[in-house]
LOPAFI-372832 format. One record per residue (C-alpha): residue in three letters; x negated, y negated, z. Coordinates in Angstrom, 3 decimals. Layout:
<pts>
  marro        px        py        pz
    ala         X         Y         Z
...
</pts>
This chain:
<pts>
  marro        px        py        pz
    unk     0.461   136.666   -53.288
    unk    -1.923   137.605   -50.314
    unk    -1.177   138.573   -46.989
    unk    -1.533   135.715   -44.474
    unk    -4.279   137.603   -42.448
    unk    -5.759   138.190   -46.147
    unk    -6.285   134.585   -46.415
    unk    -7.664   134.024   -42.989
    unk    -9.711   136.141   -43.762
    unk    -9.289   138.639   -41.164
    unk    -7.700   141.725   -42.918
    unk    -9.962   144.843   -43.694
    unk    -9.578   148.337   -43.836
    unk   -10.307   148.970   -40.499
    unk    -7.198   146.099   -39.696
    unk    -5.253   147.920   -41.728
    unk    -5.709   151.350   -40.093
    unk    -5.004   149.826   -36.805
    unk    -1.829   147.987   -38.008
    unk    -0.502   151.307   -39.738
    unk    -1.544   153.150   -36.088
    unk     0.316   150.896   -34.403
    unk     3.360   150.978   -36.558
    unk     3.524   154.848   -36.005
    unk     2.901   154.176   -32.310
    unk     6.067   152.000   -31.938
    unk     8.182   154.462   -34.037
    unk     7.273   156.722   -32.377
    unk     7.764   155.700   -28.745
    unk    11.204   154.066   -29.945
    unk    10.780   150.460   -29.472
    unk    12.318   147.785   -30.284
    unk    11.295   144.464   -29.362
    unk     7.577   143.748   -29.418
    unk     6.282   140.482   -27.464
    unk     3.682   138.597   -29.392
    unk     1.641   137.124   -26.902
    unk    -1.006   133.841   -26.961
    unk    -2.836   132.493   -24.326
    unk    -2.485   128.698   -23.439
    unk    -5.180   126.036   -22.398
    unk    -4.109   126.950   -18.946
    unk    -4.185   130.810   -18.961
    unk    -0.562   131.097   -19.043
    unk     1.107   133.424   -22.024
    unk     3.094   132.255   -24.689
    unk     4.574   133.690   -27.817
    unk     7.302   135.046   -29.678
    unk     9.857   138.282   -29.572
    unk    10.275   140.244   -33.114
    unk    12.437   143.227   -33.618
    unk    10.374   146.416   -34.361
    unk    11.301   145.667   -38.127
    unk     9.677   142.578   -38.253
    unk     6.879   143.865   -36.886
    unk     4.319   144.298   -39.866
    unk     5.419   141.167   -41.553
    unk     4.417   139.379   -38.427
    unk     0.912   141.370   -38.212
    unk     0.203   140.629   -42.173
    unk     1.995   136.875   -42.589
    unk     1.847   135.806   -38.563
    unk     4.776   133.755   -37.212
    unk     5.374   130.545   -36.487
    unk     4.408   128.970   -33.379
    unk     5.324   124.939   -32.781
    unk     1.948   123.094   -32.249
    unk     2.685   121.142   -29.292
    unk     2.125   124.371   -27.185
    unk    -1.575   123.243   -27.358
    unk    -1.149   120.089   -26.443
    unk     1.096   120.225   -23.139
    unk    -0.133   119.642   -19.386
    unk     0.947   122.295   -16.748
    unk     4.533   120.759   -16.092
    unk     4.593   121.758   -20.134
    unk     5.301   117.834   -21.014
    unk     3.092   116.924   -24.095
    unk     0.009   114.937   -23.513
    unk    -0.121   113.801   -26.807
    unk     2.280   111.455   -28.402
    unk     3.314   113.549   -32.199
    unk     5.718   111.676   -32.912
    unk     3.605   108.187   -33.123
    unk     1.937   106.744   -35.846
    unk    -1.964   107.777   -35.184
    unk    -0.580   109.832   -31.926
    unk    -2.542   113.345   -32.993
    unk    -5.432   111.150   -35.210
    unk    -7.955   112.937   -32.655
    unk    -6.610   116.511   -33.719
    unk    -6.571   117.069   -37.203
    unk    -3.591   119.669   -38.396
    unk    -1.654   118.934   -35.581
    unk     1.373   115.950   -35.149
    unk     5.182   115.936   -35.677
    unk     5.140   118.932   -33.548
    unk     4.453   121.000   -37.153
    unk     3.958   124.802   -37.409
    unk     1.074   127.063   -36.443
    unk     0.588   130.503   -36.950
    unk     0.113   133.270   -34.531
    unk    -1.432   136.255   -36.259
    unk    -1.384   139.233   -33.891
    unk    -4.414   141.582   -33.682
    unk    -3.065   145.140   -34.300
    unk    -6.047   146.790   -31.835
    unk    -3.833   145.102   -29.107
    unk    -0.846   146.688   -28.800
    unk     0.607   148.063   -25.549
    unk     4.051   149.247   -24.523
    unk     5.115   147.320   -21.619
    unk     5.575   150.044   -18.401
    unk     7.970   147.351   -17.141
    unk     9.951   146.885   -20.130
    unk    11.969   149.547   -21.591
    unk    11.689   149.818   -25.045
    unk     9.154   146.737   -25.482
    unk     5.970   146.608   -26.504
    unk     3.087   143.697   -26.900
    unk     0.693   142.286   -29.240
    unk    -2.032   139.782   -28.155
    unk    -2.127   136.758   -30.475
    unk    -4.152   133.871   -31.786
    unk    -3.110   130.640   -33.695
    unk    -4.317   129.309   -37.288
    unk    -3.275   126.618   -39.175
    unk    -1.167   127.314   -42.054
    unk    -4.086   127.193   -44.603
    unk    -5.767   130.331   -42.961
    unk    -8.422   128.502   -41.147
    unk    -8.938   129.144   -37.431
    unk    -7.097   126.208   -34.800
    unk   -10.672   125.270   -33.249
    unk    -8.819   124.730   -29.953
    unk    -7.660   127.658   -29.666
    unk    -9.298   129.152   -26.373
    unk   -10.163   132.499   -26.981
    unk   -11.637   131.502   -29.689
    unk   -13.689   128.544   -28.005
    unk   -15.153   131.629   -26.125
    unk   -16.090   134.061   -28.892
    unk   -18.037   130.729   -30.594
    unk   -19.869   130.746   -27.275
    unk   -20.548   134.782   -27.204
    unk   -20.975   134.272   -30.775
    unk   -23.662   131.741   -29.564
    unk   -25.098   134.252   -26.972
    unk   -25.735   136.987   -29.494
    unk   -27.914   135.007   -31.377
    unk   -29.922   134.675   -28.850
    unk   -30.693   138.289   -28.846
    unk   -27.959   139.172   -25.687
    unk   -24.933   140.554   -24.378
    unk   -22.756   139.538   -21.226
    unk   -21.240   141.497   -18.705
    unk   -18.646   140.435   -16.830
    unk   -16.870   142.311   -13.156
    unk   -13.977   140.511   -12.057
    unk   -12.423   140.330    -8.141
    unk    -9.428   138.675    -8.308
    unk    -7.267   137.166    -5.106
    unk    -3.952   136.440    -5.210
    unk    -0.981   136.294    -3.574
    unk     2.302   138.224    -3.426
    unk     6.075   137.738    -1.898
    unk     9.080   139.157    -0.949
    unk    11.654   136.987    -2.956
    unk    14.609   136.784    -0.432
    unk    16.324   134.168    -2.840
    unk    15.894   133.189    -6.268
    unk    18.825   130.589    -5.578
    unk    16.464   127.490    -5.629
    unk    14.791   128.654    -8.821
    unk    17.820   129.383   -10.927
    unk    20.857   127.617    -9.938
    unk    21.702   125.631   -12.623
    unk    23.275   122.509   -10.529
    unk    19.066   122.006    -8.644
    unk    17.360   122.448   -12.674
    unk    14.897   120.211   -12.517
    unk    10.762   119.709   -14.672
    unk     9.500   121.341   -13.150
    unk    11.737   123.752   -11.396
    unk    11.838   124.769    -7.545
    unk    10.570   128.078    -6.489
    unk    12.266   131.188    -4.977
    unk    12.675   130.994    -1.029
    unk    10.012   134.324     0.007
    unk     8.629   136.008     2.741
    unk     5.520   137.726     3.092
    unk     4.762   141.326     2.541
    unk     1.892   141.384     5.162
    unk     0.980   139.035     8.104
    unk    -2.594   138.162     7.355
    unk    -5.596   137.112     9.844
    unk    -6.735   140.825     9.796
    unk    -8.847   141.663     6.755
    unk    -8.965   145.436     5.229
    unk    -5.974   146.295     7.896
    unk    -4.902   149.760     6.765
    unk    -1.500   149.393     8.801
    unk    -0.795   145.915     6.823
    unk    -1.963   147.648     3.510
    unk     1.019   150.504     4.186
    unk     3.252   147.268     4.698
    unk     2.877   145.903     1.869
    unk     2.057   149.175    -0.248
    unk     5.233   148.899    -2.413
    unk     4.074   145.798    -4.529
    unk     0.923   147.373    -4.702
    unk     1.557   150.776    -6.031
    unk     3.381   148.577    -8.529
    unk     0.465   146.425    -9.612
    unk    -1.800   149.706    -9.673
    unk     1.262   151.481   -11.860
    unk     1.464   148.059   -14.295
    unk    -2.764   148.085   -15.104
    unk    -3.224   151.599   -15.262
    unk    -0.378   152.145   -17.719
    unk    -1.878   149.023   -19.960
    unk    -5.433   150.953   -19.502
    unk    -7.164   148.333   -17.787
    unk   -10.068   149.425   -15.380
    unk    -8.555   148.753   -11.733
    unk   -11.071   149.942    -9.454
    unk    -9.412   148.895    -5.779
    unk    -6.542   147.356    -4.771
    unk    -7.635   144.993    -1.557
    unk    -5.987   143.561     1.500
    unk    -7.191   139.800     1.735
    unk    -7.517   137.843     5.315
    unk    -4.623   135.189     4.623
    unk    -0.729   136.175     4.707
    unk     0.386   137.956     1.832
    unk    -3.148   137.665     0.085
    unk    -4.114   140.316    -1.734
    unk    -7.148   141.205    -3.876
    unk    -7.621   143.511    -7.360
    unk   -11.275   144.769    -8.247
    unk   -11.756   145.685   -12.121
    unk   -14.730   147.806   -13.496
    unk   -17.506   146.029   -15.439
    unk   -16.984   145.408   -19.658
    unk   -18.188   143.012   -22.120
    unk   -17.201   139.154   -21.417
    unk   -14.373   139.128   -24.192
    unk   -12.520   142.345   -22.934
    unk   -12.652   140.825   -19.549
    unk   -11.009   137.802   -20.156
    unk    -8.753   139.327   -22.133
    unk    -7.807   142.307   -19.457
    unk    -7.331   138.988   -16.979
    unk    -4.896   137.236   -19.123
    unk    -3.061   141.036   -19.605
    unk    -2.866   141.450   -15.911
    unk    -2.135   138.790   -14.688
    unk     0.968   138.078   -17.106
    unk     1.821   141.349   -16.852
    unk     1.712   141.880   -12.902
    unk     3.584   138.552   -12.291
    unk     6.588   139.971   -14.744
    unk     6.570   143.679   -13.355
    unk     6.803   142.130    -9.323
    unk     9.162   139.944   -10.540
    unk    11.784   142.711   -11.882
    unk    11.288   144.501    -8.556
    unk    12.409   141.247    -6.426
    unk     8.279   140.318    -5.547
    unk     6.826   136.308    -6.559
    unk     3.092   137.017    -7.441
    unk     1.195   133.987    -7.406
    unk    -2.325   132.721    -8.662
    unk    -2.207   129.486    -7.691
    unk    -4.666   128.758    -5.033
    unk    -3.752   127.602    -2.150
    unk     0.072   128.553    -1.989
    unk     2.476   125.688    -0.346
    unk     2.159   127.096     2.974
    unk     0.939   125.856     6.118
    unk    -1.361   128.724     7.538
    unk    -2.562   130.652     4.229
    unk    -6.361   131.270     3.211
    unk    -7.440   130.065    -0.235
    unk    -7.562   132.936    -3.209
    unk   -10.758   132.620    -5.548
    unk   -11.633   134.111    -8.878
    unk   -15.473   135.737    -7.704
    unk   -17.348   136.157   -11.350
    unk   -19.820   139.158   -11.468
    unk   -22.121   138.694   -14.774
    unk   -24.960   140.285   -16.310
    unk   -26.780   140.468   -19.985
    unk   -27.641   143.451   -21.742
    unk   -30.707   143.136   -24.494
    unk   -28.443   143.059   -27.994
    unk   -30.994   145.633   -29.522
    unk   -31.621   147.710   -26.644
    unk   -29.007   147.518   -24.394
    unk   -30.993   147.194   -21.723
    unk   -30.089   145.499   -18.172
    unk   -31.535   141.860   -18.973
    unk   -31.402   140.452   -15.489
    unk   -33.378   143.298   -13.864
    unk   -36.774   143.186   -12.778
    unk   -39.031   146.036   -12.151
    unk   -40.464   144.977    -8.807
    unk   -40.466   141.606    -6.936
    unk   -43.368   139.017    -8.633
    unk   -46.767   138.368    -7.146
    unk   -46.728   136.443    -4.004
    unk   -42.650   135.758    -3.814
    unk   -40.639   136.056    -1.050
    unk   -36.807   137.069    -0.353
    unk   -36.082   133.519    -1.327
    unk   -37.490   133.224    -4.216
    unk   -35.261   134.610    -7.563
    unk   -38.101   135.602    -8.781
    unk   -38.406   138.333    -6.167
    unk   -35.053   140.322    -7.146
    unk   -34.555   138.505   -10.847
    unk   -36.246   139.038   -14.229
    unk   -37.615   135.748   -15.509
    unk   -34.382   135.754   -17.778
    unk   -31.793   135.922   -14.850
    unk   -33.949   133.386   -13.101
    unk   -33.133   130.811   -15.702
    unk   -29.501   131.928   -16.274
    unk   -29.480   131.063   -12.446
    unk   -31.158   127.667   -13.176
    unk   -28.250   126.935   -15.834
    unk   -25.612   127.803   -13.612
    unk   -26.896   125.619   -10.901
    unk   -27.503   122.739   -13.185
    unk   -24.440   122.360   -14.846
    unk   -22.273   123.602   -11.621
    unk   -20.775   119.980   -11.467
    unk   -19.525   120.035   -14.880
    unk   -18.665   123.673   -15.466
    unk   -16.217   123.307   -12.461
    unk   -13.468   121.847   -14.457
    unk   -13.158   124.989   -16.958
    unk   -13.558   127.605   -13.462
    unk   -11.436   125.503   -10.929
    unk    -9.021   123.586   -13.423
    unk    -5.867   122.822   -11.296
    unk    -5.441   119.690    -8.422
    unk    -4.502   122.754    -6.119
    unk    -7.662   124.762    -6.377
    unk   -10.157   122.022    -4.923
    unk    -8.544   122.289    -1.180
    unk   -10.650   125.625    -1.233
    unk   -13.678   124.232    -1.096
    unk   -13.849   123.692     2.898
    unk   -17.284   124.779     5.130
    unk   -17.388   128.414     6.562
    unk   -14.301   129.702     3.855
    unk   -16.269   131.804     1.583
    unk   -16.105   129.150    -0.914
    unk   -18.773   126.919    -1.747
    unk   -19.120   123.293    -1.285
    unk   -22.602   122.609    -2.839
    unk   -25.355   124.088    -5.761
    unk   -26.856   126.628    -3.830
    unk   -27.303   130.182    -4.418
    unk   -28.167   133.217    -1.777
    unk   -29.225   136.710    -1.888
    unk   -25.752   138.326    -1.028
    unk   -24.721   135.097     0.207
    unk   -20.788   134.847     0.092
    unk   -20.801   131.084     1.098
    unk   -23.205   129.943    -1.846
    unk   -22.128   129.247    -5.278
    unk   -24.157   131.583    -6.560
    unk   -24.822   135.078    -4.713
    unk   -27.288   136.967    -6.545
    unk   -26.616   140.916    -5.992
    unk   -28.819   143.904    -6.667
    unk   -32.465   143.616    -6.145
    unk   -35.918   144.969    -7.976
    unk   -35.467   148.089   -10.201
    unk   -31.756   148.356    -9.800
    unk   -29.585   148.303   -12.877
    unk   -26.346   146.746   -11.577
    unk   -28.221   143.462   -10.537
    unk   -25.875   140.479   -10.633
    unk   -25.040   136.877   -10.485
    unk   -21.753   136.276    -8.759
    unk   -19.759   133.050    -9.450
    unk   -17.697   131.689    -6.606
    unk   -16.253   128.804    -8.142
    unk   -13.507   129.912   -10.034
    unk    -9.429   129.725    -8.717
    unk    -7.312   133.011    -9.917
    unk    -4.903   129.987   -12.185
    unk    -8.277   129.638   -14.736
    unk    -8.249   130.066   -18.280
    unk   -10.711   133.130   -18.571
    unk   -11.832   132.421   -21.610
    unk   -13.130   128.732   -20.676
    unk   -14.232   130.001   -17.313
    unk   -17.013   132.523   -18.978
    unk   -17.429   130.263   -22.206
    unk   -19.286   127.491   -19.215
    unk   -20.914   130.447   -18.127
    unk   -22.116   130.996   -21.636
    unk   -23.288   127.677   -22.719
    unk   -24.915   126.927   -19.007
    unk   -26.755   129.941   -18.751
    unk   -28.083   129.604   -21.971
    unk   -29.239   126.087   -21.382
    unk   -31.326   127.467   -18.153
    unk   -32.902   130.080   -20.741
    unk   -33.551   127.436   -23.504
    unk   -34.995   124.878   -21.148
    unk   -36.610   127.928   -18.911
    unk   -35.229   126.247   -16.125
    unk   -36.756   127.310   -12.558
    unk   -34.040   127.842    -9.472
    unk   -34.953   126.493    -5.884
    unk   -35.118   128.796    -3.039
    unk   -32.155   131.147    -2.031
    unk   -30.148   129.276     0.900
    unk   -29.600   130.892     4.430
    unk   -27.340   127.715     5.438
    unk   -24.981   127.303     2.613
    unk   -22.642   124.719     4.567
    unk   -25.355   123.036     6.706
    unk   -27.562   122.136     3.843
    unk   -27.188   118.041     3.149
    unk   -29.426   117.441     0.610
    unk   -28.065   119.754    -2.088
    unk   -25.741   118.482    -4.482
    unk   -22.296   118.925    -3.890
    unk   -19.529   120.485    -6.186
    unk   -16.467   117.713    -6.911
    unk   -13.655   117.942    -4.763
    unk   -11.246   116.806    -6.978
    unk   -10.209   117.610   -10.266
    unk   -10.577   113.796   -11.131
    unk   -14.069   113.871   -10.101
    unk   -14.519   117.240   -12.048
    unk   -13.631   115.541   -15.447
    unk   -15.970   112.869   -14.459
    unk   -18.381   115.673   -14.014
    unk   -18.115   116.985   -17.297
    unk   -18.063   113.991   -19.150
    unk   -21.154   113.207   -17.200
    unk   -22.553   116.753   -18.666
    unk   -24.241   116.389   -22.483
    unk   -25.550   119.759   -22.587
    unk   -21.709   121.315   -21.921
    unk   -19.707   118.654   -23.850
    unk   -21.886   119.269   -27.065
    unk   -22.067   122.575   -25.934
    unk   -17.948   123.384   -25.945
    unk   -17.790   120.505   -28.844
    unk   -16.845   116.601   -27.778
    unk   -13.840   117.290   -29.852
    unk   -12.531   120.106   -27.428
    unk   -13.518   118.480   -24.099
    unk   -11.823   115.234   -25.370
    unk    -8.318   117.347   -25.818
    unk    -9.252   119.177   -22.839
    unk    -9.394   115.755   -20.679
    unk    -6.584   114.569   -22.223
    unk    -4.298   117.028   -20.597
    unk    -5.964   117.437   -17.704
    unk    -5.790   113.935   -17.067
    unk    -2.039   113.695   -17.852
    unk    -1.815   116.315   -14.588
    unk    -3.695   114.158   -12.600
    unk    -2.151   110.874   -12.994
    unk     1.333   112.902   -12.425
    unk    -0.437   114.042    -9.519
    unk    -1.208   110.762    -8.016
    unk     1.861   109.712    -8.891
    unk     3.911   111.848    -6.907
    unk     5.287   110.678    -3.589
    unk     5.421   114.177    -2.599
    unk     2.208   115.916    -3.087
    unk     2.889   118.739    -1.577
    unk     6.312   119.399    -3.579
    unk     4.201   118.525    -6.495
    unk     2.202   121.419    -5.960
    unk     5.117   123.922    -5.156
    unk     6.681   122.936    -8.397
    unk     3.944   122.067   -10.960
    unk     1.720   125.242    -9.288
    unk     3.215   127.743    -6.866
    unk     6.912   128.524    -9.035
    unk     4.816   128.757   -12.625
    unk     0.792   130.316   -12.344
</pts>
């Protein structure tokens, strides 16, 4: 009988080198738990523990994973009803909460630097048959890159991440088991640095501790931190990572911030990625996504152009883009309103969206413009040219937030879509279109959004609106909005 991964039809000699490398890496090293980690519709990690025994059964035959982790809203109630007659008829393979299988990747592995004696394998589900679980998200974005290199390119991706951290001073609230609750309290904290003075060198000495420990947890895991940032807010924080390809980007994300969350926790910190944090006097964090394509064949920079074009100006694109990045600008702009659900996916994350806050409010782009949508970096003849996204929350799926990238940027190409001039007013404009400010009117945005919905599949969105939807209505429900948000957001992303 075949191997599992045999079947799915994953498992070549180049897995099987990296499976046998890995198995004389844990040896080795003398572990003896390994983690086998998935990533969840909303970016969080899931998985499994397996003794280091177990461990190349579970890379050849995967493990078993209960479906309904695909199909549950961020208070992790299920959306979908499995145990009804026709309750799963939109999601074929799934219902009666049956078995998946994860299937780790061997390349993956890392030893935890938090964890003695623990290591961890990145993860993704199939159904039992060996075909691939098509709403699975990582795998929603390699269709989509998949997609891309058809069309003759590669994407870049830089990522600046905000978030905050705290000082837990008592975990009482979160685990005494006489206040359980669904969701669950968080722990009372207190800051690590006062805020309202941005790059402060004294405040980043205050609150160096947690820091040296998130620089300690992504080196050790070999992910490309480049700075370590003091934001403007209290407690806000920032971490810059080195340019890769799109997949490796989203994946480092998911890897750090799991792993950053679990290492701050075991040293008595609460790193968040929510948003906007349950506080009254605290500056919104935002996910800032730099992005470029390369020329498959060549490798060369796609976006750059040699010198500005005939007769444009500073605010036109066409003075500091290629004709390529022009219409990957286009995209972006066009589809802004429906894309905003996969970047900015929780209720929390559209409070950001406020005039003069470095976040944007409406489809405009700028030349180095950090209060557009859209700030377009670089200029004629230099090779790190760039489109930055703005509208992303730190809480995003990664994979979904540069899959909308993807499919809207190649929509701009396909349609050589032209972008209006660069703004110099990104708050004072009126008659630009304005990104939703809720994540009600977001869905409505991308159901109002053919080219993404076929794009990403109706099938997927569907599921995706389904949960989303189930948060929302919970959301309105609540008589306590705010507590909604310190429960459902602040204690869990």
């Amino acid at each position: 009988m075949s191997d599992f991964a045999e079947r799915c039809g994953v498992h070549d000699a180049a897995r099987e080198q990296a499976l046998q490398q890995t198995l004389h890496t844990i040896e080795a090293a003398g572990l003896d738990l390994v983690r086998i980690g998935w990533c969840d519709l909303h970016g969080d990690v899931r998985g499994k523990t397996v003794v280091a025994a177990a461990v190349e059964r579970t890379l050849r035959q995967g493990i078993g994973m209960v479906s309904t982790l695909m199909l549950k809203d961020t208070s992790d109630r299920t959306a979908f009803k499995v145990f009804e007659p026709g309750g799963t008829q939109s999601l074929p393979g799934f219902g009666q909460a049956n078995n998946l299988q994860l299937l780790p990747d061997p390349t993956s592995f890392k030893a935890l630097p938090w964890a003695e004696g623990s290591g961890w394998l990145r993860a993704q589900p199939w159904f039992q048959d060996g075909t691939p679980v098509p709403l699975d998200t990582r795998r929603v974005l390699q269709q989509a890159l998949d997609r891309l290199q058809h069309a003759g390119y590669v994407m870049r991706c830089g990522l600046e991440i905000e978030f905050h951290i705290y000082r837990i001073v008592d975990s009482g609230p979160q685990l005494d088991p006489m206040r359980a609750a669904w969701p669950g309290e968080p722990p009372r904290v207190t800051m690590i640095h006062p805020g309202y003075k941005l790059l402060s060198e004294a405040w980043f000495d205050m609150a160096e501790e947690p820091l040296r420990i998130v620089q300690r947890t992504a080196q050790a895991l070999g992910l490309p931190l480049l700075s370590l940032e003091l934001e403007l807010g209290p407690s806000q924080v920032e971490a810059v990572f080195e340019v890769s390809d799109a997949l490796t980007a989203a994946d480092n994300m998911v890897l750090f911030r799991n792993a950053v969350k679990m290492a701050l926790r075991r040293a008595g910190y609460h790193a968040s990625f929510v948003c906007r944090p349950p506080f009254p006097n605290i500056m919104s964090s935002g996910w800032h996504l730099h992005q470029s394509l390369l020329h498959r064949e060549t490798g060369a920079a796609a976006f750059v152009r040699d010198s500005p074009a005939a007769d444009s100006t500073a605010i036109d694109a066409a003075h500091t883009l290629s004709d390529l990045g022009e219409h990957w600008l286009a995209g972006l702009l066009a589809h802004g309103r429906g894309m905003a659900v996969f970047c900015t996916p929780t209720v929390n994350g559209y409070g950001r969206f406020k005039p003069n806050a470095l976040a944007p409010q409406s489809l405009l782009w700028g030349r180095d413009n950090r209060g557009a949508l859209l700030r377009v970096v670089g200029g004629s003849g230099d090779a790190a040219t760039r489109i930055e996204n703005r509208l992303g929350e730190p809480a995003a799926n990664p994979y979904l937030y540069m899959a909308a990238q993807v499919h809207a940027g190649l929509d701009g190409i396909e349609r050589r879509l032209r972008a209006p001039p660069a703004t110099d007013a990104p708050y004072g404009t009126t008659d630009a279109a304005r990104l939703p400010t809720s994540l009600n009117e977001a869905l409505k945005a991308l159901a109002d959004d053919h080219v993404l919905t076929q794009a990403f599949g109706a099938d997927f969105v569907a599921y995706l609106q389904r949960i989303k939807q189930s948060e929302c209505d919970r959301y309105d429900d609540a008589a306590d909005k705010d507590e909604f948000q310190r429960r459902e957001y602040f204690s869990r992303l």
